[in-house]
C-alpha positions as a printed NumPy array, in Angstrom:
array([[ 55.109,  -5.356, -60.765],
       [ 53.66 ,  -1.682, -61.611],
       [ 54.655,  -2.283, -65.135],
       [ 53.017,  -5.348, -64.922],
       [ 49.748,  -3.273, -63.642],
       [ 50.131,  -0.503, -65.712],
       [ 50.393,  -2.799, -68.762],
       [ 46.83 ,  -4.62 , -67.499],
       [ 45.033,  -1.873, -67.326],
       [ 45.973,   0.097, -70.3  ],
       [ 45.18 ,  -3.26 , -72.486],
       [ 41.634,  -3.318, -70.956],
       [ 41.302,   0.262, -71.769],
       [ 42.218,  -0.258, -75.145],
       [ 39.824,  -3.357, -75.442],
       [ 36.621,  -1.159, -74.173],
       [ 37.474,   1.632, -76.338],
       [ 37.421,  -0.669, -79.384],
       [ 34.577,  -2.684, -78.565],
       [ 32.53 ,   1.341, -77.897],
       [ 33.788,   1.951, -81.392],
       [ 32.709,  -1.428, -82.303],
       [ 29.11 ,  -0.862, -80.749],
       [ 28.833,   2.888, -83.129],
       [ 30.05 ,   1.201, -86.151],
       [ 27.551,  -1.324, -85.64 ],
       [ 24.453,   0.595, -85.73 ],
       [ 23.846,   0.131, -81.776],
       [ 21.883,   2.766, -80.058],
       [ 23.246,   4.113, -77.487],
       [ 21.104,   6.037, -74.511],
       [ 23.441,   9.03 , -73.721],
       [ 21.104,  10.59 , -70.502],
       [ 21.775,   8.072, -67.788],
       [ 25.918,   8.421, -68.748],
       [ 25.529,  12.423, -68.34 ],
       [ 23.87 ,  11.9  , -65.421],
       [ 26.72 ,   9.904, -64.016],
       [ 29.151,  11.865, -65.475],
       [ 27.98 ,  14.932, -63.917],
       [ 27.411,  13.389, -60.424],
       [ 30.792,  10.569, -60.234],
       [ 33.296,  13.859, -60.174],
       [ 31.682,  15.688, -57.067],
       [ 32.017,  11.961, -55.365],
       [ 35.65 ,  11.224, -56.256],
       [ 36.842,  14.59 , -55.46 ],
       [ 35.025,  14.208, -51.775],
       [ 36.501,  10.752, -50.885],
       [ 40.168,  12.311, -52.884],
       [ 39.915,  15.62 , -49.962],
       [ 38.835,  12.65 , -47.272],
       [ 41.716,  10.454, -47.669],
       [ 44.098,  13.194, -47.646],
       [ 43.056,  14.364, -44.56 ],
       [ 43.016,  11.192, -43.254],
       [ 46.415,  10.506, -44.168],
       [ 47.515,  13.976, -42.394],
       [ 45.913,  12.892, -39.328],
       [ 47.445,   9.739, -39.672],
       [ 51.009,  10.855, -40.234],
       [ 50.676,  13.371, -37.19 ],
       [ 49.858,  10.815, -35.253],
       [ 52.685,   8.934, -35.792],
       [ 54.978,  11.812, -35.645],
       [ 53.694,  12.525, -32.076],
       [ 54.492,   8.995, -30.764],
       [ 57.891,   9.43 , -32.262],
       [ 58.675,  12.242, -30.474],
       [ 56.986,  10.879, -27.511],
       [ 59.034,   7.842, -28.006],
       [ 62.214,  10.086, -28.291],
       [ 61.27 ,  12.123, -24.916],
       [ 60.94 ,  15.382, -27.383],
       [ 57.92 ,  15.857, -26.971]])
């Protein structure tokens, strides 16, 4: 099944990339502020939900750990 997912998405990453090259060859203008804008911006917001979820899934694990050993009567 990953292969399956890994195979999707690398053939619709191939497919945009050619159809961007398409779009140059073609004479299209392209307006390259808003994309810097987002390009600047998207990194500070995936890094801050990357930091969240791994904190989460600390908290998470921890959690569970302590109900183990609670379970266990080691704790």
């Amino acid at each position: 099944m990953k292969l399956a997912v890994g195979t999707s998405l690398f053939i619709i990453a191939v497919k945009s990339l050619f159809g961007f090259v398409g779009d140059l060859q073609g004479g299209e203008i392209i307006d390259w502020k808003p994309l810097m804008k987002q390009k600047i911006s998207t990194p500070v917001i995936s890094a801050d939900r990357i930091v969240t979820s791994l904190k989460l899934s600390i908290l998470m694990a921890l959690y569970k750990l302590s109900q183990a050993l609670e379970i266990t009567g080691y704790f």
